[in-house]
N, C-alpha and C positions, 0 to 999 in steps of 0.2 A: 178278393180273397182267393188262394191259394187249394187246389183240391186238395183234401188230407192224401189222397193217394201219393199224389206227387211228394209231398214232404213225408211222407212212410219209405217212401223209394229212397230219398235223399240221405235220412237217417241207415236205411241199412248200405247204402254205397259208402256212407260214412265209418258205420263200424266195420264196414269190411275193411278199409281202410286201414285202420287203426288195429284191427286185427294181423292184417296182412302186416304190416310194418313190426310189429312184435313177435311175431313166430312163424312168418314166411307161409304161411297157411291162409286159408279160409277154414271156418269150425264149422262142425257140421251143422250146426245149428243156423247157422247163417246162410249157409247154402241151402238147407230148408227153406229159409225167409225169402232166398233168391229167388226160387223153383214158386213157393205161394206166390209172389207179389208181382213176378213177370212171366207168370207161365213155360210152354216150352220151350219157347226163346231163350231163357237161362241156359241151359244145358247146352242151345248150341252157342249161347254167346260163351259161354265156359272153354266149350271148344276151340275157337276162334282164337281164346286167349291162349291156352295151350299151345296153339301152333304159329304164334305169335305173329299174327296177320294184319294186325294194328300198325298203321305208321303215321304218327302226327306228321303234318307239313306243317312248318314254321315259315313266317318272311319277314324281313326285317320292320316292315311294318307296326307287325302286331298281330297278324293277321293269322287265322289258324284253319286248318282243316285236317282231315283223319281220313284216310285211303283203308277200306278194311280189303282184303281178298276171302270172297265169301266160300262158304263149302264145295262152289263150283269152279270154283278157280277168278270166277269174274271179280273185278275192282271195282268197290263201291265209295263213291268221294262224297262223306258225310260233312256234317255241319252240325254240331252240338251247340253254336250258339243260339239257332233257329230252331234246333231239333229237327235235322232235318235229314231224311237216306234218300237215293231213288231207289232203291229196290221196290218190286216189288209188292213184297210183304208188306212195306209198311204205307205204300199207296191203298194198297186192298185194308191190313187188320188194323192199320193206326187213323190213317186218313177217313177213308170211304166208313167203314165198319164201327169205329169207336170201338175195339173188342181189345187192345193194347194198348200202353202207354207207348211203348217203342217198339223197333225191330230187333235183330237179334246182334244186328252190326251198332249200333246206335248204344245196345245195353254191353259190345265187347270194348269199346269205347271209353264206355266208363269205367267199367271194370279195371283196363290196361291202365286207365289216370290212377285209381281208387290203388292198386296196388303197383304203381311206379314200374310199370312195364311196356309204355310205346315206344315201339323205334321212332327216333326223330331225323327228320330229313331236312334239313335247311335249304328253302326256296329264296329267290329273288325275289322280287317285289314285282316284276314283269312275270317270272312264271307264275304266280298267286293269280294275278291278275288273268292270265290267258286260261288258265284252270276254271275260274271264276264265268270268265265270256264262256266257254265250254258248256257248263253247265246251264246256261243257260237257251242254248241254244239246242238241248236234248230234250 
């Protein structure tokens, strides 16, 4: 079974969604929902989208991952399939802590899919791959 949180999260990434694609907006009412359900992460993953920091990597694979550039200029190479950032924050608030669903790159992420605004960069199936070892070996 399924935490309600998570599918509370689900449904409002959804009407933001559906929002955004009909009047290029978020309602303020949703952006309430955002700030209640993910804390102060919202505001900066809001930011994030703003300054459009989000970039899907594609590979012809299939294979996906999301480079965010965080508030301090550093590159964070996330993984939505896993739910997964290194940053910090979410070793400490999501990981160690249990105090968040996600980090603040993880929720701009969604956001940028939710209202059709990641940059895409089309990778090779060798650069995915050496990205991949990378990360593993941090």
């Amino acid at each position: 079974m399924r935490p309600v949180l998570f599918t509370v999260a689900e449904v409002l990434l959804a009407d933001i969604q559906k929002a955004f694609e009909e009047t290029s907006q978020i309602p303020d009412d949703l952006l309430l929902a955002l700030k209640f359900v993910f804390g102060p992460c919202a505001l900066q993953a809001l930011d994030l989208v703003d300054q459009r920091s989000v970039t899907c990597l594609s590979s012809p694979s299939g294979r996906k991952a999301f480079q965010v550039t965080g508030g301090s200029g550093h590159l964070y190479t996330c993984f939505v399939s896993c739910h997964y950032c290194p940053c910090p924050a979410f070793a400490y608030s999501v990981l160690r802590r249990n105090e968040s669903l996600l980090c603040k790159h993880i929720l701009a992420v969604y956001l940028c899919q939710a209202m059709g605004l990641c940059q895409l960069d089309n990778v090779s199936n060798q650069q995915m791959s050496m990205l991949l070892a990378r990360m593993t070996t941090q």
